[in-house]
Biopython code that builds the backbone (N, CA, C, O; Angstrom):
import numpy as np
from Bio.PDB.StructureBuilder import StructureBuilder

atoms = [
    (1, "UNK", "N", (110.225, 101.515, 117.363)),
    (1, "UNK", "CA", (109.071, 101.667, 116.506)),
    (1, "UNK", "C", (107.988, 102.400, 117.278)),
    (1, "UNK", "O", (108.065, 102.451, 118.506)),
    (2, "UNK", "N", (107.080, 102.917, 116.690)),
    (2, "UNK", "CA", (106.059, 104.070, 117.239)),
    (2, "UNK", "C", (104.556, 103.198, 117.517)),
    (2, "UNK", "O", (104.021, 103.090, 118.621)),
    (3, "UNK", "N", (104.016, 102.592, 116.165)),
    (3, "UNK", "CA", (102.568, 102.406, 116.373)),
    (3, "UNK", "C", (102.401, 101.299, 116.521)),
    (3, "UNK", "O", (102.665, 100.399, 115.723)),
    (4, "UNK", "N", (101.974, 101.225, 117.488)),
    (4, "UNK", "CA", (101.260, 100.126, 118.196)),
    (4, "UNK", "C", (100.556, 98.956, 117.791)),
    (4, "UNK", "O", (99.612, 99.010, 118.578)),
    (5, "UNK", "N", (100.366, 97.937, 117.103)),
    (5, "UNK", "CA", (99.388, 97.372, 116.096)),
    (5, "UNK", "C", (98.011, 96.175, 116.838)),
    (5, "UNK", "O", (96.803, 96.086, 117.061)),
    (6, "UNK", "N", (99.329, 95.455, 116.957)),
    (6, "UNK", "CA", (98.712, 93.493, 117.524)),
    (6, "UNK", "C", (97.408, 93.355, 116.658)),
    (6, "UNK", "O", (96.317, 93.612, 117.166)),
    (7, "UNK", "N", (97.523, 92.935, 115.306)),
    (7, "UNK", "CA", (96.503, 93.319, 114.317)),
    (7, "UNK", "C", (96.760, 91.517, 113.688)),
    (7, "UNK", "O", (97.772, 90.903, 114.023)),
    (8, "UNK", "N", (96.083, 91.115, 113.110)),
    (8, "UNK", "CA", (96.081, 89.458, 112.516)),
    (8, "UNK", "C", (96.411, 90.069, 110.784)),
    (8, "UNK", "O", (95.895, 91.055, 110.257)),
    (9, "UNK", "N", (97.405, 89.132, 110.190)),
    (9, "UNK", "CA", (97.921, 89.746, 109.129)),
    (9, "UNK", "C", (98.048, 88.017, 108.341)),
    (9, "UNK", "O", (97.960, 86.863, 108.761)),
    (10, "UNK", "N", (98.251, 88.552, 107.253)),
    (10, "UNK", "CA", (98.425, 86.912, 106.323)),
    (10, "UNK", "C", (99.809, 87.240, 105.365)),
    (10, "UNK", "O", (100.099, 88.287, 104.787)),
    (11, "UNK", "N", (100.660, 85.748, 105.429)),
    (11, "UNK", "CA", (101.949, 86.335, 105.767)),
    (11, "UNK", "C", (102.175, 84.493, 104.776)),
    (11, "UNK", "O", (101.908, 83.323, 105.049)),
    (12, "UNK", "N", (102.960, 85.425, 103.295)),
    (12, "UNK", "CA", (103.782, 84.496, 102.703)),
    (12, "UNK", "C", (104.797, 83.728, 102.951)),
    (12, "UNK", "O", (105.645, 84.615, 102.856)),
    (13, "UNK", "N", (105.469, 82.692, 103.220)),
    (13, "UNK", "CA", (106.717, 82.530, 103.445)),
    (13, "UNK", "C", (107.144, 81.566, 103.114)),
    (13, "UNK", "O", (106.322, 80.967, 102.420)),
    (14, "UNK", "N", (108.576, 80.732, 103.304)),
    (14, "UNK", "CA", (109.087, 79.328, 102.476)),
    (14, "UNK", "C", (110.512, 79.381, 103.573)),
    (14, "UNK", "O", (111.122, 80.357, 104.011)),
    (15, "UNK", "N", (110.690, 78.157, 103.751)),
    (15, "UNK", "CA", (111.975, 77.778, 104.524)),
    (15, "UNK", "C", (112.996, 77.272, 103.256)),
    (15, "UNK", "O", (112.794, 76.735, 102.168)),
    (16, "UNK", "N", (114.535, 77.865, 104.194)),
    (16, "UNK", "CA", (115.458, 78.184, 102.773)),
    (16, "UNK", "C", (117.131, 77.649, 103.643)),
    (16, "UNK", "O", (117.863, 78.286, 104.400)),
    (17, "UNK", "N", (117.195, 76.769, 103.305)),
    (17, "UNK", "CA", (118.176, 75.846, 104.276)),
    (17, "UNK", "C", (118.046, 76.230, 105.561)),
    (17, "UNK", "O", (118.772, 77.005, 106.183)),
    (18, "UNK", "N", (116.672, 75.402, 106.091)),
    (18, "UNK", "CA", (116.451, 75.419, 107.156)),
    (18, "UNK", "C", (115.843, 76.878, 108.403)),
    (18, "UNK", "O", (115.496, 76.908, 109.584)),
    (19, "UNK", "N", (115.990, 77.873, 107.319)),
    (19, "UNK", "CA", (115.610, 78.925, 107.337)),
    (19, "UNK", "C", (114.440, 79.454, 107.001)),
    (19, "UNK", "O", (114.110, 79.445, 105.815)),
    (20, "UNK", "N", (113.382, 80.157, 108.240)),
    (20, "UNK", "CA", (112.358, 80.533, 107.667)),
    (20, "UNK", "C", (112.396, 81.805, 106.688)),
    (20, "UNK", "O", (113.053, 82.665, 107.275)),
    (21, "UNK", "N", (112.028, 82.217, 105.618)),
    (21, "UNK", "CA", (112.254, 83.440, 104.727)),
    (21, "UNK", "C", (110.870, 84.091, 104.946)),
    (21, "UNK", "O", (109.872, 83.384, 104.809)),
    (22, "UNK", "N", (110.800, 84.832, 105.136)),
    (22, "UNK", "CA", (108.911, 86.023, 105.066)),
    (22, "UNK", "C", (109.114, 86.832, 103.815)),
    (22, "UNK", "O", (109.712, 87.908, 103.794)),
    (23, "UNK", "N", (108.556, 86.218, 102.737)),
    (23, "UNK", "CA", (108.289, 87.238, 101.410)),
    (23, "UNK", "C", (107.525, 88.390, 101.651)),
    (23, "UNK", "O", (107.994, 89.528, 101.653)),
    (24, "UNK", "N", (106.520, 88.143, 101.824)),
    (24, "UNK", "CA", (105.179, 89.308, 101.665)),
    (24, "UNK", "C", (104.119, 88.939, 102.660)),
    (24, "UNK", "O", (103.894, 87.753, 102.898)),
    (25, "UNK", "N", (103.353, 90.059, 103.346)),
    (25, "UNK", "CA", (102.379, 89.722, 104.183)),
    (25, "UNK", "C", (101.484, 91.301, 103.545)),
    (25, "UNK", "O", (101.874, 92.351, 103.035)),
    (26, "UNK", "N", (99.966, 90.655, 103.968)),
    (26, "UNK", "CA", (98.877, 91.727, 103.606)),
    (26, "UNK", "C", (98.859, 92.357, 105.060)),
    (26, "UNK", "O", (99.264, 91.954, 106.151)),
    (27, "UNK", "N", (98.226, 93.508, 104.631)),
    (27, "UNK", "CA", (97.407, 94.150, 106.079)),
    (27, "UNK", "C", (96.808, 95.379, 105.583)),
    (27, "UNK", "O", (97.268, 96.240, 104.833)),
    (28, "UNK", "N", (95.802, 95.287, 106.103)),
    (28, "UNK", "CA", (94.537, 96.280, 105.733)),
    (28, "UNK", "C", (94.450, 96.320, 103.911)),
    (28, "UNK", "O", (94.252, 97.424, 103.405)),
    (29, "UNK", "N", (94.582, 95.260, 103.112)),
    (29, "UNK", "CA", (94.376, 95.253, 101.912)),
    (29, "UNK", "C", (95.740, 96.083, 101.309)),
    (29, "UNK", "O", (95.728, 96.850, 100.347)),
    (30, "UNK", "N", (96.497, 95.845, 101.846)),
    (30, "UNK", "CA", (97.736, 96.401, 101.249)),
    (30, "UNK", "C", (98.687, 95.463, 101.452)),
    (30, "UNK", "O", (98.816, 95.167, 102.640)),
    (31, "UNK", "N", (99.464, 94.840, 100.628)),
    (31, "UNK", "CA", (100.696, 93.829, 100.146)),
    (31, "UNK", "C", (101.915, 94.810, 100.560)),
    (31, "UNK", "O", (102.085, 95.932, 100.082)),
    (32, "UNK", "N", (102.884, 94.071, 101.715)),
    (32, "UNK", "CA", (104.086, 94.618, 102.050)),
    (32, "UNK", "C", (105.316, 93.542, 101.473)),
    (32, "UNK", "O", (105.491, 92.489, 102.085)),
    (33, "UNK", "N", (106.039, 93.825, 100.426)),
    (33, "UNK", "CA", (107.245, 93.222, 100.333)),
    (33, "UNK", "C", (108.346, 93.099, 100.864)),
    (33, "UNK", "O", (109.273, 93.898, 100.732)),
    (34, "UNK", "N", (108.367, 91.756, 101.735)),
    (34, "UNK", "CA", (109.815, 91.774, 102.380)),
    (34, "UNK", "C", (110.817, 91.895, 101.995)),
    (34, "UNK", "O", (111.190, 90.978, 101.264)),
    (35, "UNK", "N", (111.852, 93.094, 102.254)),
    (35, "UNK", "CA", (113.275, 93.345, 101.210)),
    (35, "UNK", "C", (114.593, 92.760, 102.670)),
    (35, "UNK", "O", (115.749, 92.363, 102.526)),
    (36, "UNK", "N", (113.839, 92.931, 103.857)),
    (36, "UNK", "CA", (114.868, 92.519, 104.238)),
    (36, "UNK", "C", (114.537, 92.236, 105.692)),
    (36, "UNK", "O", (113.845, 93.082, 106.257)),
    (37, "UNK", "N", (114.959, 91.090, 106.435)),
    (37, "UNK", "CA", (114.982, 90.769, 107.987)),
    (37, "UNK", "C", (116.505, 91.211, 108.463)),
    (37, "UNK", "O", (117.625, 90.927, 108.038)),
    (38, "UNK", "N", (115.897, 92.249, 109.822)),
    (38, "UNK", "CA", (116.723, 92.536, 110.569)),
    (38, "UNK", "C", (116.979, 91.928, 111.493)),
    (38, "UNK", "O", (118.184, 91.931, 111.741)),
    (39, "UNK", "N", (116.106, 91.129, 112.452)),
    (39, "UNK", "CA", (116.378, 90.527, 113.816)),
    (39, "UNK", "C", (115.628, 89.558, 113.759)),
    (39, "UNK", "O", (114.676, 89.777, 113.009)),
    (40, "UNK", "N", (115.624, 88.417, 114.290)),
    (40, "UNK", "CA", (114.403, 87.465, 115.178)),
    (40, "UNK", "C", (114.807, 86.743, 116.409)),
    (40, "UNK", "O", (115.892, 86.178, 116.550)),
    (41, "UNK", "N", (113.740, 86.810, 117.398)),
    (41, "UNK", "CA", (113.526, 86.378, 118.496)),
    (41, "UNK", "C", (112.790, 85.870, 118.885)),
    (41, "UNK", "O", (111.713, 86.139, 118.353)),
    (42, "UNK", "N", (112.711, 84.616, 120.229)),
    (42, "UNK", "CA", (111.771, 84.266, 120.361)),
    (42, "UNK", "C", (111.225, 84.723, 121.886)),
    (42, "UNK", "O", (111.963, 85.216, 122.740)),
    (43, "UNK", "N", (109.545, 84.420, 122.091)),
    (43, "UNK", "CA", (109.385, 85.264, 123.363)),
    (43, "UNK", "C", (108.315, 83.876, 124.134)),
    (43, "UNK", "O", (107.355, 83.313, 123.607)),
    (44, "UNK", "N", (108.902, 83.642, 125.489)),
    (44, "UNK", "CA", (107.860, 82.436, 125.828)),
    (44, "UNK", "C", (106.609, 83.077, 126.593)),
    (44, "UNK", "O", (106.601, 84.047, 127.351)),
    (45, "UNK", "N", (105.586, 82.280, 126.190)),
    (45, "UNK", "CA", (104.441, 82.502, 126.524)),
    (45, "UNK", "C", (103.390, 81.206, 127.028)),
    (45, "UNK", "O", (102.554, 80.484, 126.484)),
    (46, "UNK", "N", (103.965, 81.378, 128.396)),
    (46, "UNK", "CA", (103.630, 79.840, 129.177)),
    (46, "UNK", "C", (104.481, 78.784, 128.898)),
    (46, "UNK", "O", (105.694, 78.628, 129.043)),
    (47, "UNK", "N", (103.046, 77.672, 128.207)),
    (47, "UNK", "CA", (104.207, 76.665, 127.348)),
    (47, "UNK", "C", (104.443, 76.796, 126.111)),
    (47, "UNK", "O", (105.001, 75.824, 125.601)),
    (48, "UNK", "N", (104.190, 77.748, 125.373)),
    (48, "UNK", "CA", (104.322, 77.950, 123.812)),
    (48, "UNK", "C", (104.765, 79.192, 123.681)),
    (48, "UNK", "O", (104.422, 80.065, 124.478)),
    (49, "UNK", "N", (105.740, 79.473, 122.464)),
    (49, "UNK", "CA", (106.557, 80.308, 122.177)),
    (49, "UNK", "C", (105.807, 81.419, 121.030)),
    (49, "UNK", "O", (104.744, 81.257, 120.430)),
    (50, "UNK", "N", (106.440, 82.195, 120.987)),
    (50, "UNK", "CA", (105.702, 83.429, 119.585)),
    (50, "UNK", "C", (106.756, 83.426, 119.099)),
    (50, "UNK", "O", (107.609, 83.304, 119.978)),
    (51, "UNK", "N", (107.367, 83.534, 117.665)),
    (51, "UNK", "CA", (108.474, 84.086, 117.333)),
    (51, "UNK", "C", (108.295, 85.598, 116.475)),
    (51, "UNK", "O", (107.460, 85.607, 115.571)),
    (52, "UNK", "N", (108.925, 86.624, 116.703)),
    (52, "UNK", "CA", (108.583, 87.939, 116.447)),
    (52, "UNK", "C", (110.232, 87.854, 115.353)),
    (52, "UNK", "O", (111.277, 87.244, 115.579)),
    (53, "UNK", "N", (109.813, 88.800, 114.105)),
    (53, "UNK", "CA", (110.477, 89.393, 112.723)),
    (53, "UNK", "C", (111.135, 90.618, 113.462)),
    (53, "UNK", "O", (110.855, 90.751, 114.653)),
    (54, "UNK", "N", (111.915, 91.452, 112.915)),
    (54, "UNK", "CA", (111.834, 93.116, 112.649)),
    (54, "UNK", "C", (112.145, 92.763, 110.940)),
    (54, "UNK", "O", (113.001, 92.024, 110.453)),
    (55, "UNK", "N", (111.209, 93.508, 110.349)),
    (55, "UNK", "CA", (111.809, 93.334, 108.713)),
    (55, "UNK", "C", (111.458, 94.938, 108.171)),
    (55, "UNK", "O", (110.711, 95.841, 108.546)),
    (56, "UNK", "N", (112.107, 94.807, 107.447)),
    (56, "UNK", "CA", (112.088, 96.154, 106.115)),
    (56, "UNK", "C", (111.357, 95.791, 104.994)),
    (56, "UNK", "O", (111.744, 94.815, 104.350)),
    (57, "UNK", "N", (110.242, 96.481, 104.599)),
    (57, "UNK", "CA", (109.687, 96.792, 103.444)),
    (57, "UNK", "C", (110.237, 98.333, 102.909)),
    (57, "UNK", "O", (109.737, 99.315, 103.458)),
    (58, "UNK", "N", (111.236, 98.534, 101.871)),
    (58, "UNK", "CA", (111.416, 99.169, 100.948)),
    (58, "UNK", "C", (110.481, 99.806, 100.739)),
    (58, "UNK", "O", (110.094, 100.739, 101.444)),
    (59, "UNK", "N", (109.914, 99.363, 99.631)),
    (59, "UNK", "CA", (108.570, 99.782, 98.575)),
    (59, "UNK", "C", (107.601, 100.664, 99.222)),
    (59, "UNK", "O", (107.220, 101.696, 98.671)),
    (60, "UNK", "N", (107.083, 100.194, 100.671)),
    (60, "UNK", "CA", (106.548, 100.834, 101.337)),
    (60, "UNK", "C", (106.681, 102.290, 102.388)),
    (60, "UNK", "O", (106.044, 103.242, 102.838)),
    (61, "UNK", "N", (107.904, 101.687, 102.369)),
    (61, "UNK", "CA", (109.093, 102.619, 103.274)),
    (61, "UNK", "C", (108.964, 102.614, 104.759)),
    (61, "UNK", "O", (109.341, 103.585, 105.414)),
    (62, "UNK", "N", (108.377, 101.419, 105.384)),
    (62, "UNK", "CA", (108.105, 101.008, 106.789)),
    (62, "UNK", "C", (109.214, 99.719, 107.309)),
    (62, "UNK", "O", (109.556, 98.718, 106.680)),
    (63, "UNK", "N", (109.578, 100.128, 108.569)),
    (63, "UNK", "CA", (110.234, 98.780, 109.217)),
    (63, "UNK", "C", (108.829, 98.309, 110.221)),
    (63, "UNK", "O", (107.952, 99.025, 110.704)),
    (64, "UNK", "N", (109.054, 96.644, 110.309)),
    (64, "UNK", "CA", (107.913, 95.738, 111.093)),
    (64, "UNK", "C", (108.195, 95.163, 112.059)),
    (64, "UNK", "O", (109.289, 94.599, 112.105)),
    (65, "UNK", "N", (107.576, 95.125, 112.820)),
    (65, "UNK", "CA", (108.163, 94.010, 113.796)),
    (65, "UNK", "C", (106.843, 93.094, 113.780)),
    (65, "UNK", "O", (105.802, 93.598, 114.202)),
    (66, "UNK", "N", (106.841, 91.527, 113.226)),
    (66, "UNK", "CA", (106.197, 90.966, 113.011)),
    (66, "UNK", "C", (106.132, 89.536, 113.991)),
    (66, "UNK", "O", (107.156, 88.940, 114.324)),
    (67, "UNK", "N", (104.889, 89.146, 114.346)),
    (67, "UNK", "CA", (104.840, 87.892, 115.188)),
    (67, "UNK", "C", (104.101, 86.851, 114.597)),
    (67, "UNK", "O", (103.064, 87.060, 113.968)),
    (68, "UNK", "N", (104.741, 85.400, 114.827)),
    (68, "UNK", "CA", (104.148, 84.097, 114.542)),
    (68, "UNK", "C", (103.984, 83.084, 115.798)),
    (68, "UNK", "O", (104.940, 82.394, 116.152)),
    (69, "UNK", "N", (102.459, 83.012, 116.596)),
    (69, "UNK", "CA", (102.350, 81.874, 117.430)),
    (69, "UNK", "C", (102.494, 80.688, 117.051)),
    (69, "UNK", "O", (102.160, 80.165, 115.988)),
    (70, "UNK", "N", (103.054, 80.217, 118.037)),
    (70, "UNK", "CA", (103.529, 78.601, 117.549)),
    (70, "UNK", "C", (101.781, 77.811, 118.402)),
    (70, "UNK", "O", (101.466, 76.660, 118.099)),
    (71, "UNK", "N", (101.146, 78.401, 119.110)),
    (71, "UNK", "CA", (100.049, 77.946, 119.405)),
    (71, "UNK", "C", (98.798, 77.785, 118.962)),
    (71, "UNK", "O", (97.960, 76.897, 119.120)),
    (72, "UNK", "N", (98.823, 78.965, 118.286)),
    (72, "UNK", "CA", (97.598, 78.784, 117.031)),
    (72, "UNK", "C", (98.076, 79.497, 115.259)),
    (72, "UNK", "O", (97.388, 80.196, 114.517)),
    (73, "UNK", "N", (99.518, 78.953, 115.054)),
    (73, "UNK", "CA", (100.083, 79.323, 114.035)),
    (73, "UNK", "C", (99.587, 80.206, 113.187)),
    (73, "UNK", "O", (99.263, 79.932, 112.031)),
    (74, "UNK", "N", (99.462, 81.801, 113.943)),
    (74, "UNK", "CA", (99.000, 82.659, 113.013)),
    (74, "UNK", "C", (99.701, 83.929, 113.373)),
    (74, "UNK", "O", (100.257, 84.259, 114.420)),
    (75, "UNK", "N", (99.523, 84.597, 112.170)),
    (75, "UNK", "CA", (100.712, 85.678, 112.282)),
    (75, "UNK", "C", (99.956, 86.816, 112.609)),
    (75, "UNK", "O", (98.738, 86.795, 112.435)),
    (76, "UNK", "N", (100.756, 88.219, 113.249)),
    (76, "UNK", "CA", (100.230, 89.361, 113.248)),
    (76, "UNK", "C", (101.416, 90.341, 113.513)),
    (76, "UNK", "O", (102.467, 90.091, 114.103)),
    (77, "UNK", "N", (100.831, 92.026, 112.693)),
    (77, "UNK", "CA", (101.609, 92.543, 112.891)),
    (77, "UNK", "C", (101.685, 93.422, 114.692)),
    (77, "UNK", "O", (100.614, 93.819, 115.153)),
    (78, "UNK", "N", (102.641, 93.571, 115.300)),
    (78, "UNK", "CA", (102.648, 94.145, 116.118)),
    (78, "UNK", "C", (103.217, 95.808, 116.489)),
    (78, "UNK", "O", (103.250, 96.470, 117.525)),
    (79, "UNK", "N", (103.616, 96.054, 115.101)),
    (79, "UNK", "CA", (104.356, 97.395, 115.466)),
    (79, "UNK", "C", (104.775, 97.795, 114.014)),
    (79, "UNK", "O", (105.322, 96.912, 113.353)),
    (80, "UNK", "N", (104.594, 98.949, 113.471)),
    (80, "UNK", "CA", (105.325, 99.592, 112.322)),
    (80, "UNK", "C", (105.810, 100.937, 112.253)),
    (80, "UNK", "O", (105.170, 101.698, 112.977)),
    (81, "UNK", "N", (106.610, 101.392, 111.699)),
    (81, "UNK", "CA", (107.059, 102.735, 112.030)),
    (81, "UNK", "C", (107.809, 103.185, 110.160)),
    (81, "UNK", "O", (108.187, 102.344, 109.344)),
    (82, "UNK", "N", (107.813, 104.483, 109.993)),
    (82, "UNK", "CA", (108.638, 104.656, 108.861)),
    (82, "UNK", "C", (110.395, 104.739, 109.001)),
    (82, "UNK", "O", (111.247, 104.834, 109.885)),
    (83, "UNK", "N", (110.323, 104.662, 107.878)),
    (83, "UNK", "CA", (111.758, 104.224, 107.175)),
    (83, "UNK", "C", (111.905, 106.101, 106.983)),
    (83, "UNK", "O", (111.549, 106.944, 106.160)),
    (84, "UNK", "N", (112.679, 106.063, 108.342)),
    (84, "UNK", "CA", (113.591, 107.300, 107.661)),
    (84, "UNK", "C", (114.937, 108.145, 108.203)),
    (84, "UNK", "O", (115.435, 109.027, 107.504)),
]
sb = StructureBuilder()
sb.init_structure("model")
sb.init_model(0)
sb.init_chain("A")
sb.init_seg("    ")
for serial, (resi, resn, name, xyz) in enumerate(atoms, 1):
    if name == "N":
        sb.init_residue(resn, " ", resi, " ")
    sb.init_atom(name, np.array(xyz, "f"), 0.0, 1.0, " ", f" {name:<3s}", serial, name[0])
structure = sb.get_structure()
């Protein structure tokens, strides 16, 4: 992925047998629909973990690589690039 972000984003989601699912997250007043997760990982940071997405928004035509601290449970995007 190309651009650089680490930006605070607000980020739909629902656990789905035990599975976290990411529907939709905003950023900069624009709604990205999750069509699809490619990867997740987790990355330690001291004593608390981040867990980072790569997902596909379609609609938009961008892949994400998205992060959730488990320390102050908030999401942000860190990286987006186009779909092409």
């Amino acid at each position: 992925m190309e651009t650089q972000i680490s930006e605070s984003i607000e980020v739909i989601t629902y656990f789905h047998n035990l599975r976290l699912e990411i529907i939709k997250f905003k950023w900069k007043n624009t709604i990205y629909k999750v069509t699809e997760l490619i990867s997740k990982w987790r990355v330690s940071s001291g004593d608390n973990y981040e867990y980072h997405y790569t997902v596909i928004c379609k609609e938009q035509g961008v892949i994400c690589e998205l992060a959730f601290d488990l320390n102050d449970f908030k999401w942000k995007i860190i990286q987006l690039d186009n779909l092409v």
